[in-house]
C-alpha positions, 0 to 999 in steps of 0.5 A: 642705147644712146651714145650722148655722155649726159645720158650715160652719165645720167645712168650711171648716177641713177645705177647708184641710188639707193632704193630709198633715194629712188622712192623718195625722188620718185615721191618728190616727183609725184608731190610736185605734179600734184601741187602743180595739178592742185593749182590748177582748174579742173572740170565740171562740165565737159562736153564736145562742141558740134558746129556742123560737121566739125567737132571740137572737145570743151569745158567748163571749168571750176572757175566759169571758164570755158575753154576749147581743146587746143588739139580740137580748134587745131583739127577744126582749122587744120583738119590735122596737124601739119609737119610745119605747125609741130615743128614751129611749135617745139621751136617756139616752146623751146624758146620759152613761148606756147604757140598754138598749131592753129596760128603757127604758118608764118604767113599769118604772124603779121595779122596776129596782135600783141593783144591777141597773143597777150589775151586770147592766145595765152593758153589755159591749163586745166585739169581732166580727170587725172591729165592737164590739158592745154586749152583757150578760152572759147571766144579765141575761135572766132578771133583765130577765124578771123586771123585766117581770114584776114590772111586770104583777104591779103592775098597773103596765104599759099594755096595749100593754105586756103582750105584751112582758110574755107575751114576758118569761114565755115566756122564762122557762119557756124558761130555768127548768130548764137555767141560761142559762149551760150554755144559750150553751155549748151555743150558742156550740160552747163545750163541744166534747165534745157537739154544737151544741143536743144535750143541749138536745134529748136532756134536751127528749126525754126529761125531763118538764116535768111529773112524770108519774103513778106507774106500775110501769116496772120489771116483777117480773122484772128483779128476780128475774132480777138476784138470780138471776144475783148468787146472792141469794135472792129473794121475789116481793113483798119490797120489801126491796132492797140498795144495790148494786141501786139502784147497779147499776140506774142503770148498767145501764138509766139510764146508757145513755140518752144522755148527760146524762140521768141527771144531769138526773134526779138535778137534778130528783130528789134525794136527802132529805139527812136520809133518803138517799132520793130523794121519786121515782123517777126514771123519774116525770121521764121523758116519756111518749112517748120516755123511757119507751119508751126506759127500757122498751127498755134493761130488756127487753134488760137483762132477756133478758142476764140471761136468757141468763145462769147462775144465780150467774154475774154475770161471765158476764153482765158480758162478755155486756152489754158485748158488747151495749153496748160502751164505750170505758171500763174496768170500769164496773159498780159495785162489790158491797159485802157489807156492804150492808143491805137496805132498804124502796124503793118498787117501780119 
């Protein structure tokens, strides 16, 4: 038992409640969390947010809101909880400020904004299932990564500290090409139309981190086959394509790679607004050992459709491809317009 005078004193004054004094303390106690709770968000979507072999719990919550878990961003960063970051925090909160464990060394205070701790780092309780937990919204990851890693370009961080630093440049490898925030959709089940993790594992699979050398990926023949059946002449080696083939090309070859893909191409591979053209071609973006062969795959049997196809007949070839991937959706090719000029593109 404890020999502090309040705590006595604080018995002795509970030993003399009555029990219904005790119920209705007990009720009023129970009200307050529940009004408290009541104002809360809670979730609708939960989920754990996976970037390589760190795992980190998040949400969506009532309000659009996606959060992380304060204690899965601090094991993120930290690998675990340090005795210094605990002991920082109770001072901080018993001064009347949340400080996060993940930004709690003090080595770090000179590299952390007012507009850091005034935005990102305000902390958000919500509520799950029947506890409030302590979260952030989850674009703090990437502002808390750069936070670690501004220190160590310093010179700033002690060396136990730089392996919560490596930690820190992972994740953000990790978050470079897909925003955090499509990320926890995916996650959390948000975006019901596409499976947990999927397009996280199609776009890993088929688009390249790297650009890859440039190789010819579309042969002669795809070519000479598509101006045979649309009834346009052709001349082996003539560079000088309409738009229409570029249109066309996307939906046939690059519009049934999963979904997701092509759109992730033309992220990373825009057009020069003062050129309409793109710097790449889109199959540079593709990684070698299942977009490739997958590109490769869809242009061999695009090719032998028009094959199979006569000469200047390209709605016979429309019914043949559709047969041969069939979709749910109306008429989807592009249309042709004759008004389209040919022009220079880098042969593929």
């Amino acid at each position: 038992m404890s020999d502090n005078p309040q705590s006595k004193g604080g018995l002795a004054r509970a030993e003399k409640l009555t029990a219904e004094e005790k119920t209705a303390i007990a009720s009023g106690a129970a009200r307050a969390r529940w009004e408290d709770q009541a104002n809360l968000a809670s979730v609708d979507f939960p989920g754990t947010l996976k970037l390589g072999n760190v795992s980190i719990p998040c949400a969506v919550l009532t309000d659009g809101t996606r959060v992380l878990s304060e204690n899965g961003i601090a094991n993120a960063l930290l690998g675990g909880r340090s005795g210094a970051s605990k002991r920082k925090k109770k001072a901080a909160g018993e001064a009347g400020a949340h400080l996060p464990l993940f930004v709690a060394p003090r080595q770090l205070e000179p590299f952390i904004t007012n507009e850091l701790v005034d935005g990102p780092l305000k902390p958000i309780r919500y509520v799950e299932g029947r506890s409030v937990v302590v979260g952030y919204d989850a674009r703090i990851l990437r502002a808390v990564c750069e936070i670690w890693l501004s220190a160590r370009a310093a010179g700033a961080l002690q060396e136990q500290q730089l392996d919560k630093a490596q930690r820190a440049e992972l994740l953000m490898r990790s978050l470079a090409d897909i925003g955090i925030v499509a990320l926890v959709d995916e996650a959390t089940g948000y975006q019901e139309f596409r499976a947990r993790d999927e397009l996280q594992q199609i776009l890993a699979a088929y688009v390249s981190e790297e650009l890859l050398p440039w190789a010819k990926r579309f042969p002669d023949s795809y070519y000479q086959q598509l101006h045979r059946v649309w009834g346009w002449p052709y001349k082996a080696g003539n560079h000088k394509r309409n738009a229409y083939i570029g249109r066309l090309t996307n939906w046939l070859i690059y519009e049934q790679l999963p979904p997701g893909v092509l759109d992730e191409l033309r992220s990373r591979n825009p057009k020069d607004p003062s050129t309409g053209r793109r710097k790449r071609t889109h199959h540079e973006h593709l990684t070698d050992d299942i977009g490739h062969p997958n590109l490769e795959k869809q242009i061999g049997a695009v090719t032998t459709l028009l094959r199979a196809t006569p000469a200047g007949k390209p709605g016979f070839f429309k019914t043949l491809f559709r047969t041969a991937f069939p979709t749910d959706q109306p008429e989807l090719f592009p249309e042709y317009d004759p008004g389209d000029k040919p022009k220079l593109v880098k042969n593929a």
